[in-house]
mmCIF file of the C-alpha atoms, coordinates in Angstrom:
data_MODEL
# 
_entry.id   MODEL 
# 
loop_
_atom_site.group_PDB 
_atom_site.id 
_atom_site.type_symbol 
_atom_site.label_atom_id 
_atom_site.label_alt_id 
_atom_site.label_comp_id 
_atom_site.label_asym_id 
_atom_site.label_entity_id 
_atom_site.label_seq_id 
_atom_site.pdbx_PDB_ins_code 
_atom_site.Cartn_x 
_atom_site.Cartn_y 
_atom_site.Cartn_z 
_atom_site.occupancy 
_atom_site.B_iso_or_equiv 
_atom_site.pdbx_formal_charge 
_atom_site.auth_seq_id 
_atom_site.auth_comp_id 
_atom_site.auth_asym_id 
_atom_site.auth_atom_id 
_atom_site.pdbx_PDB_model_num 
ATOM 1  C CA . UNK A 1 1  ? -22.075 -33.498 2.418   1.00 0.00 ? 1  UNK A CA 1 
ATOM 2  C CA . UNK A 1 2  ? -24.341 -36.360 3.161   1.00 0.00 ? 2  UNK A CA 1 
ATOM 3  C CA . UNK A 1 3  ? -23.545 -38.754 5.159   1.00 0.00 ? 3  UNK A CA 1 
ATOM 4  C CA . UNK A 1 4  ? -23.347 -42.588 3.552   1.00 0.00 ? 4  UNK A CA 1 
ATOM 5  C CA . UNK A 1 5  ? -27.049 -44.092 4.197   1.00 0.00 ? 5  UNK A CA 1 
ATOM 6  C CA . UNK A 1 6  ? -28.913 -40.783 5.553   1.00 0.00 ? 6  UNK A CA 1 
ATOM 7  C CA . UNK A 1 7  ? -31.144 -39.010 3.332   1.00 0.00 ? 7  UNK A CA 1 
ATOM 8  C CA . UNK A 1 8  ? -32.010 -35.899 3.275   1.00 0.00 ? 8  UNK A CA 1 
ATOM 9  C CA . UNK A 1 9  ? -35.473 -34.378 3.400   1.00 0.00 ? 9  UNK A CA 1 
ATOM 10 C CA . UNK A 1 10 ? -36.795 -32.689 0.155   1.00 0.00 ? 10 UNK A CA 1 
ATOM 11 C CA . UNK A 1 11 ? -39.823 -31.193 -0.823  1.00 0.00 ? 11 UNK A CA 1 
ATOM 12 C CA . UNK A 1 12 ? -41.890 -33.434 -3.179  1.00 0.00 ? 12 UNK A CA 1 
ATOM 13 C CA . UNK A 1 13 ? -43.933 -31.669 -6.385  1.00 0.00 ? 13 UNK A CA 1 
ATOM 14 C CA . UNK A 1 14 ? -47.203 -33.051 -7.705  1.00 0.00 ? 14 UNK A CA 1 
ATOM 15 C CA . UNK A 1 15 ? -48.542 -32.195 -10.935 1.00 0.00 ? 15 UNK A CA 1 
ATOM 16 C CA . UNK A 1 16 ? -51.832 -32.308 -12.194 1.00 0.00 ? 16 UNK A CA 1 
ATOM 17 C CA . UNK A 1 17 ? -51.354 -32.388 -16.318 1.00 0.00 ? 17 UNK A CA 1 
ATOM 18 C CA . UNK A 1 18 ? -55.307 -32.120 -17.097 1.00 0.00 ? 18 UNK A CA 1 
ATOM 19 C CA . UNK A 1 19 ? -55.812 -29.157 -14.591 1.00 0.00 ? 19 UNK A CA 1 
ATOM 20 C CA . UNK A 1 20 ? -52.392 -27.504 -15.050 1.00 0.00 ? 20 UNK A CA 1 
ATOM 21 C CA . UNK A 1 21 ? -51.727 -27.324 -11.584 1.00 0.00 ? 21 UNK A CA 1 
ATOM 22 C CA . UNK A 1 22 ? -48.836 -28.454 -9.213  1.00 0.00 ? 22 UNK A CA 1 
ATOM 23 C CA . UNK A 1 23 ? -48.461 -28.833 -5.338  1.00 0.00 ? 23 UNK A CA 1 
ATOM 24 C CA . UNK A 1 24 ? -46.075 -29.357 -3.052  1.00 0.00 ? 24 UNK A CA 1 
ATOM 25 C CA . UNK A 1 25 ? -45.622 -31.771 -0.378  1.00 0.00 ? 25 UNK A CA 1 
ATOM 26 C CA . UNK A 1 26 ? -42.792 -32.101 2.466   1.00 0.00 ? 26 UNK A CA 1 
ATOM 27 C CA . UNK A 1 27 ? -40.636 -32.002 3.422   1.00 0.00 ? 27 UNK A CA 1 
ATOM 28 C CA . UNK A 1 28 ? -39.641 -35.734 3.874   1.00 0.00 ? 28 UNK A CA 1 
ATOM 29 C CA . UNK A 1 29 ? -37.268 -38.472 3.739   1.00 0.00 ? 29 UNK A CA 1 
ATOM 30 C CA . UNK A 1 30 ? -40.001 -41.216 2.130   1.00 0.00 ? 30 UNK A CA 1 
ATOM 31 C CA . UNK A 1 31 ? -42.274 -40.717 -0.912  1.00 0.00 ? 31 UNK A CA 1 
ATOM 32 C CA . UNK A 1 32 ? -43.403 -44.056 -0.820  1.00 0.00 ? 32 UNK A CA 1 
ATOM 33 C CA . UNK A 1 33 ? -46.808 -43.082 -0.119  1.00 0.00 ? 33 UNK A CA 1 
ATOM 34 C CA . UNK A 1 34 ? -47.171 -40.217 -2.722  1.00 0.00 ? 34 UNK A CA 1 
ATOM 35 C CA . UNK A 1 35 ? -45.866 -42.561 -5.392  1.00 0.00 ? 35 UNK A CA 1 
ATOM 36 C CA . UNK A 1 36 ? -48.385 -44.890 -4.681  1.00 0.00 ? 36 UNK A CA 1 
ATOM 37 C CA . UNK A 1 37 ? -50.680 -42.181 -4.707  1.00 0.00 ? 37 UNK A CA 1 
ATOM 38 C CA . UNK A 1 38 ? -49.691 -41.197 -7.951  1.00 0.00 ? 38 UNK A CA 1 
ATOM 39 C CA . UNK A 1 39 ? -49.599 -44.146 -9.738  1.00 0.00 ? 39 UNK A CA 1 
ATOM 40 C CA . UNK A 1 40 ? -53.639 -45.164 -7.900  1.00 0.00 ? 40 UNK A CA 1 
ATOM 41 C CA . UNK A 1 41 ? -54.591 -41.875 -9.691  1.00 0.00 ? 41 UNK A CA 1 
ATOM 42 C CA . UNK A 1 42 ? -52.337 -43.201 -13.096 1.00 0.00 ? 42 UNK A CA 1 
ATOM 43 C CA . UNK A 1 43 ? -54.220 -45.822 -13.204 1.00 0.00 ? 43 UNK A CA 1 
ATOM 44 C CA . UNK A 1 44 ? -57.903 -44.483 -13.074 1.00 0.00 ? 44 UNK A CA 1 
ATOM 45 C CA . UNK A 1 45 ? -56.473 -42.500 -16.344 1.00 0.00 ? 45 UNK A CA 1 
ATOM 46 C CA . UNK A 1 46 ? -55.119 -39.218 -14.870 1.00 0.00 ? 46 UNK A CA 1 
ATOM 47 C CA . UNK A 1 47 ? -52.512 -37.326 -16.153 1.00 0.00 ? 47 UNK A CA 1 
ATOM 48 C CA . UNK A 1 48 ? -50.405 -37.106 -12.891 1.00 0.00 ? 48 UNK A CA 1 
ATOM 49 C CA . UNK A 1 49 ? -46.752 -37.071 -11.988 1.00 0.00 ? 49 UNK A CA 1 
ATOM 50 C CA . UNK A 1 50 ? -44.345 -36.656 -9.093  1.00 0.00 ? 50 UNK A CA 1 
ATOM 51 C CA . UNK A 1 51 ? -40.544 -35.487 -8.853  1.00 0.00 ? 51 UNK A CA 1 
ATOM 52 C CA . UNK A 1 52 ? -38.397 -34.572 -6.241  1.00 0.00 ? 52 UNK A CA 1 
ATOM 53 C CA . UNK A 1 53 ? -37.062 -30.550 -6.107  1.00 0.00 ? 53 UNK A CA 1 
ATOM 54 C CA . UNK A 1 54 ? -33.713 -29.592 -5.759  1.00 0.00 ? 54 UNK A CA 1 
ATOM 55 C CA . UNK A 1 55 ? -32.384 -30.371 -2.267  1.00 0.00 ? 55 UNK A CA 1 
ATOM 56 C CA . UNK A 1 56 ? -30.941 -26.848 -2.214  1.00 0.00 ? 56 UNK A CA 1 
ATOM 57 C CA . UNK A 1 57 ? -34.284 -24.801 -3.128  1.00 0.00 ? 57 UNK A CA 1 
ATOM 58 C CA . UNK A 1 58 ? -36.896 -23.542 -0.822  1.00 0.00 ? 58 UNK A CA 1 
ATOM 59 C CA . UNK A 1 59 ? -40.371 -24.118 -1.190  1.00 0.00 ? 59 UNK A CA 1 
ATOM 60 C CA . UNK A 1 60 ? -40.795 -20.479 -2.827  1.00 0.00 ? 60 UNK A CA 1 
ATOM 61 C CA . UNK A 1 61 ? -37.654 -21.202 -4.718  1.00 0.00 ? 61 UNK A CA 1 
ATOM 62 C CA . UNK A 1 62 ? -39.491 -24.609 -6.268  1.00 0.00 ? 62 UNK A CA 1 
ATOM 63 C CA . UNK A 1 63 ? -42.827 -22.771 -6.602  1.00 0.00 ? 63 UNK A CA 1 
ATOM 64 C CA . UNK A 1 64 ? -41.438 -20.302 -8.704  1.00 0.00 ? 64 UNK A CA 1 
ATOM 65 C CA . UNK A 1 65 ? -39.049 -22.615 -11.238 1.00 0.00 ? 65 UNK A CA 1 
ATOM 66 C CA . UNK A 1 66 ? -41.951 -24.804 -11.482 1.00 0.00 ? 66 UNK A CA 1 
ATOM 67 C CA . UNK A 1 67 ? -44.283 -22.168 -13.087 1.00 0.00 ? 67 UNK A CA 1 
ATOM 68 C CA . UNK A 1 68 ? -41.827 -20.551 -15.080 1.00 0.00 ? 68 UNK A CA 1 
ATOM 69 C CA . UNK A 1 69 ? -40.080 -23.738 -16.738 1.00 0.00 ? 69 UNK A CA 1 
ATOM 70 C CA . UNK A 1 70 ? -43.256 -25.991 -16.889 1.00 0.00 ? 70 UNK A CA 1 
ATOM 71 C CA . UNK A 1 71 ? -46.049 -22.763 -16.752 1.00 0.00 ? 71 UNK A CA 1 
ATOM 72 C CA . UNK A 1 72 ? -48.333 -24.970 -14.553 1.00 0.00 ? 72 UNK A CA 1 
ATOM 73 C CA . UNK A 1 73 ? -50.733 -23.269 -11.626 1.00 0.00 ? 73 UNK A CA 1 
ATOM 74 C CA . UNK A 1 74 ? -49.436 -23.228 -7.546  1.00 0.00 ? 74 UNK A CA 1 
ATOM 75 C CA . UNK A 1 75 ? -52.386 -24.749 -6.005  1.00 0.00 ? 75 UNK A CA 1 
ATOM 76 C CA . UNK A 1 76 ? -52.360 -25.529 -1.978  1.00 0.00 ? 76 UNK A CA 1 
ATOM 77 C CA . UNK A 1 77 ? -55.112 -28.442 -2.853  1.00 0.00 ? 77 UNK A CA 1 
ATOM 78 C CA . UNK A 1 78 ? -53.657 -31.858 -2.377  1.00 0.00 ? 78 UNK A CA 1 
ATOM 79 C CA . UNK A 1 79 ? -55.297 -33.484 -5.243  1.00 0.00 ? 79 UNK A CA 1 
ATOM 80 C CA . UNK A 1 80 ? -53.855 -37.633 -5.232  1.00 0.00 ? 80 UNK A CA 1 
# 
């Protein structure tokens, strides 16, 4: 269990809606940066988007649920 004010590290997904592709990023305890990534790349009209995987996957684990539940591409190109 957590403890009160820590956070854990997680892996960070990217998506890229007009390619089909996704990437991950992490693991890390801020996203601050990404987000603000994201939303730069929002706003010049790309279809772009950022969650946070499950604390308890592995990067293999999130590569694979991302492709099969949202059928997007595993790319290792950082594209925000």
């Amino acid at each position: 269990m957590p403890r009160p004010g820590k956070i854990d590290p997680f892996l960070l997904v990217l998506k890229d809606e007009d390619r089909g592709l996704f990437t991950i990023v992490g693991p890390m305890t801020d996203d601050t940066h990404w987000n603000q990534r994201v939303c730069q790349a929002q706003g010049k009209g790309r279809q772009v988007r950022c969650f946070a995987a499950e604390s308890d996957q592995t990067r293999e684990q999130v590569i694979t649920n991302v492709q099969h539940q949202l059928g997007l591409k595993y790319t290792d190109e950082i594209f925000v």
